[in-house]
VEXDREN-2710 file (C-alpha; in Angstrom, 1 decimal):
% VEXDREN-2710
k/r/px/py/pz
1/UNK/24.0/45.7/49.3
2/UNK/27.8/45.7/48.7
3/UNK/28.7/48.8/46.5
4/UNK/30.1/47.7/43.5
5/UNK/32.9/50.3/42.8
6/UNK/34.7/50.6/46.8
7/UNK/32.6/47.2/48.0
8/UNK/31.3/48.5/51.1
9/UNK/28.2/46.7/52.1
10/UNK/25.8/49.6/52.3
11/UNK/22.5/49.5/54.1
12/UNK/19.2/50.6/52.1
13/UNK/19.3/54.2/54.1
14/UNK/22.9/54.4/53.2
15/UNK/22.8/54.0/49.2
16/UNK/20.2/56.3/48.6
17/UNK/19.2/57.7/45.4
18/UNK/21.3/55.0/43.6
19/UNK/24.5/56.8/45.4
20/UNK/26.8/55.2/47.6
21/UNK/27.3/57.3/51.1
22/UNK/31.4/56.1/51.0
23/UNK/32.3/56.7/47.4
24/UNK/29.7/58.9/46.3
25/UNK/30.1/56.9/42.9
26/UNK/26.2/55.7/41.6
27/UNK/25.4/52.7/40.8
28/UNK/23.2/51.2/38.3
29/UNK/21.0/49.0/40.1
30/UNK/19.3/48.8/43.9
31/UNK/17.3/45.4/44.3
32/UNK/15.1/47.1/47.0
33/UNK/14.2/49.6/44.4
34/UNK/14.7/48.5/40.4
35/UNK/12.8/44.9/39.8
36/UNK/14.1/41.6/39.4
37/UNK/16.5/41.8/42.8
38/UNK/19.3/42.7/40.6
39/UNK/22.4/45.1/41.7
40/UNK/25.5/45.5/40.0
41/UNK/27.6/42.5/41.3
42/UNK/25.0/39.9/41.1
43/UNK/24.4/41.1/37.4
44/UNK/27.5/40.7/36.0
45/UNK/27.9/37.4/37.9
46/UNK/24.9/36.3/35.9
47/UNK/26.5/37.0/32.7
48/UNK/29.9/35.6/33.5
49/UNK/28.2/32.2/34.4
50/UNK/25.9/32.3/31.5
51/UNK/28.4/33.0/29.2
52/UNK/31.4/31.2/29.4
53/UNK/34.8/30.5/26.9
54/UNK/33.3/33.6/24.8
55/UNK/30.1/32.5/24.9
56/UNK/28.0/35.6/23.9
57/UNK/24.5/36.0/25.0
58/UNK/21.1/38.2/24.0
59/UNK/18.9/40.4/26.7
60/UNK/16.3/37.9/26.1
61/UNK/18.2/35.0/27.5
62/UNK/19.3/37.0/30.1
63/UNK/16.1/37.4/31.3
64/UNK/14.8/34.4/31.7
65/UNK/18.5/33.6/32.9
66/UNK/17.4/36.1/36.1
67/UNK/13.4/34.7/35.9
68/UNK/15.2/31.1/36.4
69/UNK/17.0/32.6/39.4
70/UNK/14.2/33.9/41.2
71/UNK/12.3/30.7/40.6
72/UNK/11.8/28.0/42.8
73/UNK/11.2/24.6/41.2
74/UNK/9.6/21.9/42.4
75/UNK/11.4/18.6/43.2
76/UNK/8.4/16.9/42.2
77/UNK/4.5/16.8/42.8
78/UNK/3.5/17.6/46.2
79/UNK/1.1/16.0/48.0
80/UNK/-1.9/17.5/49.6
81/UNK/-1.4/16.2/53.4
82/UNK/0.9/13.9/55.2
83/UNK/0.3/10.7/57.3
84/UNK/2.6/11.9/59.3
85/UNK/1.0/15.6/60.3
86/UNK/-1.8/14.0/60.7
87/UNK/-0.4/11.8/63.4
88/UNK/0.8/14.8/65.1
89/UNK/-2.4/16.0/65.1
90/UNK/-4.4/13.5/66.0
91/UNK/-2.1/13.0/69.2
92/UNK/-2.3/16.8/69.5
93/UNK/-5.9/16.8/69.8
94/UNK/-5.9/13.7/72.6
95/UNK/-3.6/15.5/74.8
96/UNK/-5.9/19.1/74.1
97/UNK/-9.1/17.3/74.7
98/UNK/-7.6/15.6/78.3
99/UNK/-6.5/18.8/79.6
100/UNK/-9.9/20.0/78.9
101/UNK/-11.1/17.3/81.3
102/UNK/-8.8/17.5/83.8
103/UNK/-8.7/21.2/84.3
104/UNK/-12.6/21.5/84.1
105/UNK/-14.1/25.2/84.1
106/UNK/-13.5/27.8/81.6
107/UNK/-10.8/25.5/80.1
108/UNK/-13.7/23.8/78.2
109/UNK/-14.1/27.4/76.2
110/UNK/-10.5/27.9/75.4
111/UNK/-9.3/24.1/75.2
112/UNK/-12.6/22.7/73.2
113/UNK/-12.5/24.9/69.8
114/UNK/-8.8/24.0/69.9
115/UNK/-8.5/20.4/69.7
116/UNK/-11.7/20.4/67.3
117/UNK/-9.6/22.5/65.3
118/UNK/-6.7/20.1/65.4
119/UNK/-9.2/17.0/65.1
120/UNK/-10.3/18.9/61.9
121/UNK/-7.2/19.6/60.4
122/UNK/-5.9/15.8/61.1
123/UNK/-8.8/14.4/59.4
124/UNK/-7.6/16.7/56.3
125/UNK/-3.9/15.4/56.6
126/UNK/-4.8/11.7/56.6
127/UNK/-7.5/12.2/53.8
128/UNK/-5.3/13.7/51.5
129/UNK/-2.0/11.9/51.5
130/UNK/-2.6/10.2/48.6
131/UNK/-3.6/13.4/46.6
132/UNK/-1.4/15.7/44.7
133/UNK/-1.3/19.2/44.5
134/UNK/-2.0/19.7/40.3
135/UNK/1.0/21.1/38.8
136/UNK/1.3/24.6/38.4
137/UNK/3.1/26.4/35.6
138/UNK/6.2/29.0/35.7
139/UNK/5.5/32.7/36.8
140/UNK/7.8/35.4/35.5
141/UNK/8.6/37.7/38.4
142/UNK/8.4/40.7/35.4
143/UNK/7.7/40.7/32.0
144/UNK/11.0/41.3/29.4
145/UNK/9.4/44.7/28.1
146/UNK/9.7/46.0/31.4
147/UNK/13.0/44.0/32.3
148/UNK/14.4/45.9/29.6
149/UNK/13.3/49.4/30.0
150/UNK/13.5/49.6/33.8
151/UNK/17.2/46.8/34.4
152/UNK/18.8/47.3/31.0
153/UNK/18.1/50.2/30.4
154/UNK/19.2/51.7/33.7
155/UNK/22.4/49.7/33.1
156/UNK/23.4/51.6/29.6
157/UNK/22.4/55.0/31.6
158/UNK/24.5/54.4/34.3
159/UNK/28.1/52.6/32.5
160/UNK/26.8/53.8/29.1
161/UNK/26.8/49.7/27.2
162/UNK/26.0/46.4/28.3
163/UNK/28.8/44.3/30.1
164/UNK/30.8/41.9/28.0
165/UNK/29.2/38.6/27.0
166/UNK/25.7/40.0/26.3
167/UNK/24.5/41.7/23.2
168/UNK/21.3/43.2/21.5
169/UNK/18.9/41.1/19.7
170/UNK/21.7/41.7/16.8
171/UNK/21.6/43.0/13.2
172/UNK/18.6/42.3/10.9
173/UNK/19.6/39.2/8.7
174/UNK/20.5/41.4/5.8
175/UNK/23.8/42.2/7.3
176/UNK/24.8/38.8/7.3
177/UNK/25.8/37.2/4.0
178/UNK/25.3/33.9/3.0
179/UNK/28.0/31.2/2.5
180/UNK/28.9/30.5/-0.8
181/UNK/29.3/26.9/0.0
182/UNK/26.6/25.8/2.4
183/UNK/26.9/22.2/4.0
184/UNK/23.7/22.2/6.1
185/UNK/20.4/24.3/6.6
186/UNK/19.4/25.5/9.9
187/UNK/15.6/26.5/9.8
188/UNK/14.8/28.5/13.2
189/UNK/11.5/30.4/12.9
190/UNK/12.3/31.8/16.6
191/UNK/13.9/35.1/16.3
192/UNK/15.5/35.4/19.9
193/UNK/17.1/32.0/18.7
194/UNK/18.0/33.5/15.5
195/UNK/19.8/36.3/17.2
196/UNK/22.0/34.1/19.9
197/UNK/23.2/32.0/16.9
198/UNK/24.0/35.0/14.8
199/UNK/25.9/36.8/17.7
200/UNK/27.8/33.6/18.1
201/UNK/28.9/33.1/14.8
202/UNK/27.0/29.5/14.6
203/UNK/26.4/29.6/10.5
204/UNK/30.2/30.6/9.4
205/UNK/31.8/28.0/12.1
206/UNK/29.5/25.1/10.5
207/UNK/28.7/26.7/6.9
208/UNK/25.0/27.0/7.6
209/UNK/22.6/28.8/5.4
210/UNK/20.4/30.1/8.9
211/UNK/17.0/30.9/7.6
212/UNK/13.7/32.1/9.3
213/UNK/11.3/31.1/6.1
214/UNK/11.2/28.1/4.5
215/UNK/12.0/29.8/0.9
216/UNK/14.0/29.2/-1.4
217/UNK/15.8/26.3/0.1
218/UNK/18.5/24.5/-1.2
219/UNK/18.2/21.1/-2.9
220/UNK/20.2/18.6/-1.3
221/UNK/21.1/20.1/1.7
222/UNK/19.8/18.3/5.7
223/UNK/17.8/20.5/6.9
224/UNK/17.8/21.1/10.7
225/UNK/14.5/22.1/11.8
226/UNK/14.7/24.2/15.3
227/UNK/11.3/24.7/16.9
228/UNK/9.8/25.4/20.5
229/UNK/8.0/22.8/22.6
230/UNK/4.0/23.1/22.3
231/UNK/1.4/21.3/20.1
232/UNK/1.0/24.2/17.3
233/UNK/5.1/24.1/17.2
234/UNK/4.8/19.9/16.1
235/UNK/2.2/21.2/13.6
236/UNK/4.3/23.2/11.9
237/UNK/7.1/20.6/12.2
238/UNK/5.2/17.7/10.4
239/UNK/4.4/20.5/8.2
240/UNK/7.5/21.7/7.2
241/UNK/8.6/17.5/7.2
242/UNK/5.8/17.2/4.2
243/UNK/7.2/19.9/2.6
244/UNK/11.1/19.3/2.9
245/UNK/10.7/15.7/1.4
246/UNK/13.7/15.5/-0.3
247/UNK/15.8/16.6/2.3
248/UNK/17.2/14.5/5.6
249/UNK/15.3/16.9/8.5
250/UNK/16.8/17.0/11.9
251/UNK/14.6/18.1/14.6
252/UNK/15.9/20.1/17.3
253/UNK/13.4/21.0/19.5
254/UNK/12.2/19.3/23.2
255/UNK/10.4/16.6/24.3
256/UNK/7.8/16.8/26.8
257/UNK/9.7/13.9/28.9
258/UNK/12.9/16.2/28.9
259/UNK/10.6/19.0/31.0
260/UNK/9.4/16.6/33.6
261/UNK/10.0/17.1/37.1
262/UNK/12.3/17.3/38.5
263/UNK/14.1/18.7/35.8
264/UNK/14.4/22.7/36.3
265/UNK/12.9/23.5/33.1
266/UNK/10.2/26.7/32.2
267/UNK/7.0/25.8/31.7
268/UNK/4.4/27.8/30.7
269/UNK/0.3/27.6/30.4
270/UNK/-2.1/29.5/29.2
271/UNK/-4.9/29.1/31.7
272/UNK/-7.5/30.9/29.3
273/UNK/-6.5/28.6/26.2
274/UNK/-9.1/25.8/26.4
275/UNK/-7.8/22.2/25.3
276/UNK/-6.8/21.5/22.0
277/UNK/-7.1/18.5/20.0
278/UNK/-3.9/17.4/17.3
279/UNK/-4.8/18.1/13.7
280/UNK/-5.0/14.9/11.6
281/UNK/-1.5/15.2/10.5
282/UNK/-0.2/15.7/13.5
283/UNK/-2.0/12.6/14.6
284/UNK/-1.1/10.1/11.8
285/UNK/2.3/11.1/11.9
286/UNK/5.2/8.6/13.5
287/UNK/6.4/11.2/16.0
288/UNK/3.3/11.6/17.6
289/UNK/2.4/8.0/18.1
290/UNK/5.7/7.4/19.2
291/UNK/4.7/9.8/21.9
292/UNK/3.3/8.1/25.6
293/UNK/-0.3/8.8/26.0
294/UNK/0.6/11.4/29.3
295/UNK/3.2/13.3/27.1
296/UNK/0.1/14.1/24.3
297/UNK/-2.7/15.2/27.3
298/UNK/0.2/17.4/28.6
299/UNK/0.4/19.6/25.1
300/UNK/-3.4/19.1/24.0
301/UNK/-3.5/20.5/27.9
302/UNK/-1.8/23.9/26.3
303/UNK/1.4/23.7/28.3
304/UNK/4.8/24.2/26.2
305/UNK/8.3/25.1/27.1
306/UNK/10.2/28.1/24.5
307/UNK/13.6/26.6/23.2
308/UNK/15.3/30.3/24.0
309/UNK/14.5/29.4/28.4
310/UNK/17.2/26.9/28.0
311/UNK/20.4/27.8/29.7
312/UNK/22.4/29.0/26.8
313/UNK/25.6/26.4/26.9
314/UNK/22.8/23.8/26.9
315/UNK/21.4/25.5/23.8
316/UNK/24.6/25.9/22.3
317/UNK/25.1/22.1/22.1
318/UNK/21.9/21.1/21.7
319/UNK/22.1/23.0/18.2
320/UNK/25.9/22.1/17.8
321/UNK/24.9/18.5/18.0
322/UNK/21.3/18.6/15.8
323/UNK/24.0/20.1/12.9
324/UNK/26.9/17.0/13.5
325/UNK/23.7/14.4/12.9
326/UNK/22.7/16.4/10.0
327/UNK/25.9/16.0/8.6
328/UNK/26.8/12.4/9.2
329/UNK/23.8/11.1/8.4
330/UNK/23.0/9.3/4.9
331/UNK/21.5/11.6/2.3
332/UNK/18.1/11.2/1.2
333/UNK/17.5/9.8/-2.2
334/UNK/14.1/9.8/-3.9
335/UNK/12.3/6.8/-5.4
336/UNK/10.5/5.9/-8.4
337/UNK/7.4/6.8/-6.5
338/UNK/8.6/10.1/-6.0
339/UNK/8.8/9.5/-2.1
340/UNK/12.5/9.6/0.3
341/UNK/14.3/6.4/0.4
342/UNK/14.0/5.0/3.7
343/UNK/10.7/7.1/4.7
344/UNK/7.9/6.4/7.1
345/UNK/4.9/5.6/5.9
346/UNK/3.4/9.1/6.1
347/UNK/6.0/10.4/4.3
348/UNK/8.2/11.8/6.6
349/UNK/12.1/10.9/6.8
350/UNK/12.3/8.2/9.8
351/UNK/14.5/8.3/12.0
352/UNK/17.8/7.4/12.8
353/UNK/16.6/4.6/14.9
354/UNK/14.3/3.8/12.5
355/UNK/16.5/3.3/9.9
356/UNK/18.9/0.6/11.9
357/UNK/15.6/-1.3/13.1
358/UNK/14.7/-2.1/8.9
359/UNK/18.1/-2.3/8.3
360/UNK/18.1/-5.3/10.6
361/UNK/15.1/-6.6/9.5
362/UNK/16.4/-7.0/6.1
363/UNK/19.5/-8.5/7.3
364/UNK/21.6/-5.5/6.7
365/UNK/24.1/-5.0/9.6
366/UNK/24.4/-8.3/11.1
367/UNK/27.4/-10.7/10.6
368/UNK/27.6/-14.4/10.7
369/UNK/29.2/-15.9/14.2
370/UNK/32.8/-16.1/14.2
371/UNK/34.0/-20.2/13.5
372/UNK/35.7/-21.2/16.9
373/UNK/39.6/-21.5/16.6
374/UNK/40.4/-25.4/16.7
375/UNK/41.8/-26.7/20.0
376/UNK/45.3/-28.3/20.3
377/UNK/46.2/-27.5/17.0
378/UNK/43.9/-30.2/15.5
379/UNK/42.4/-29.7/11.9
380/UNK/39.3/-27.7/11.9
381/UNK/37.5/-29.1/9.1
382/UNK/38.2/-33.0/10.2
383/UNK/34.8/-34.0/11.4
384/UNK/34.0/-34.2/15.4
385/UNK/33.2/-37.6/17.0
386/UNK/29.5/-38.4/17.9
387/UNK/28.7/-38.5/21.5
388/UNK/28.1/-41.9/22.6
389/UNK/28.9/-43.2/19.7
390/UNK/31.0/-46.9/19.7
END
């Protein structure tokens, strides 16, 4: 490990007791000793790259920051055996068994068992080459609790507060005050999210009203609606949807396509959570048909993906960009029924998609051609010869 204060590279014998043997400074972290094969340098490299231009970042996404790290993801699904290996073995276990024959005696004892073995094992290869090992989910090295009581907490012992670029989950929300002028609501009902956008300043650069419950919202106002990926999460989404139906709602969340392999993404499973079934609204709404069959098995499977994994510049713009739509989309005006103008049929606000789709439909949005210029200076309007005609 290089010693973070004269950068020595110390061996494990040499740094003991969290003490360099050149300096005799101490450092915070040892990754032979504290978990999550952290030391100083590697630590505040984290940060830097996780928080760029100013970019300021919470202890939670710093942790799974590190749990990403220490992960290795898949490139895709792996197959069980290889047409290949089993090649290699099968020829492997002609050349064993004929040198069994040809040396004769106690070879048979040795030699025998062997290419069996490999005769075995190549039957294996070629029988499962066209089987996949079943996906498995994302395993923390350490839980957060202990990633902040035995890494964070070391660090603030040792250099007394965090490094630049990473704060505390933040103040409660009564220290923040609202905007007197509000332009858009962001409902996040995930407090880690909460407190990245809050140390970040995300409400006063886009005159946000942030909320964590639905109460007392605004009339008027788009409503961004920031949620985790899982099947109780789309619950509450349709939920709050039947509930904000006068306001344009912008969902920022996942979709399970977005967490496929090979795309370096967490996600999680609860392998003592037995399959769940979508509740009725979830199932007669328009974002869950809209769904591919594969995408609804994965999340009635119980896998999901938290929003707060995500790298946080990703983040950032994600929620940057769910706020611009929010803003330049049409408002929502009700009808005489009492329902949203341009509304799905189960009541929740369609899409922007959806809205260009009837607006062509109904002609809306579409032009007549363009009238060719006339050739050779000719008059447009004087009528065109018949072909053939005499």
């Amino acid at each position: 490990m290089i010693c973070p204060h004269c950068r020595l590279n110390r061996r494990q014998r040499e740094r003991g007791n969290h003490t360099c043997s050149h300096c005799r400074k101490v450092f915070a972290l040892d990754p032979k000793v504290d978990p999550g094969r952290l030391h100083d340098l590697k630590f505040r490299e984290l940060v830097a790259k996780s928080a760029p231009g100013g970019l300021r970042i919470t202890v939670e996404q710093l942790y799974w920051v590190n749990e990403r790290r220490l992960h290795r993801f898949p490139t895709g699904l792996q197959r069980r055996g290889s047409a290949v290996t089993g090649v290699v073995l099968a020829v492997a276990t002609l050349f064993v068994a004929a040198l069994s024959v040809a040396i004769g005696g106690l070879a048979y004892l040795l030699l025998d068992p062997l290419a069996l073995l490999c005769g075995v094992h190549s039957f294996l290869q070629f029988r499962n080459s066209g089987r996949y090992h079943p996906l498995q989910p994302f395993r923390p090295w350490l839980r957060l609790p202990d990633f902040e009581q035995r890494v964070v907490a070391r660090w603030r012992q040792v250099y007394g507060a965090l490094p630049d670029g990473v704060v505390d989950d933040g103040p409660s929300a009564a220290a923040f005050a609202r905007p007197k002028d509000p332009r858009v609501v962001v409902l996040c009902e995930l407090p880690g999210v909460v407190a990245f956008l809050r140390a970040n300043g995300f409400a006063e650069r886009h005159r946000a009203l942030l909320l964590q419950q639905p109460d007392q919202l605004p009339p008027g106002l788009p409503v961004v609606l920031v949620r985790d990926l899982s099947l109780d999460a789309l619950v509450r989404a349709v939920e709050l949807r039947a509930r904000f139906a006068g306001h344009r709602v912008v969902d920022c969340g996942l979709l399970p396509r977005s967490v496929e392999l090979p795309a370096r993404m967490v996600r999680l499973r609860d392998a003592g959570k037995v399959r769940q079934e979508p509740s009725a609204a979830l199932a007669g709404s328009p974002a869950w048909q809209r769904l591919p069959e594969q995408e609804r098995e994965w999340l009635c499977d119980g896998w999901s993906s938290p929003l707060i994994t995500l790298p946080p510049v990703k983040l950032m713009a994600a929620l940057d960009k769910a706020v611009e739509r929010a803003l330049t989309a049409p408002p929502v005006t009700l009808t005489k029924a009492g329902t949203p103008s341009g509304a799905a049929p189960g009541g929740a606000p369609e899409s922007a998609a959806e809205t260009r789709r009837r607006a062509e439909r109904i002609g809306f949005l579409t032009w007549p051609q363009t009238v060719p210029a006339p050739r050779n200076g000719t008059d447009a309007a004087a009528p065109r010869p018949k072909e053939g005609g005499r």
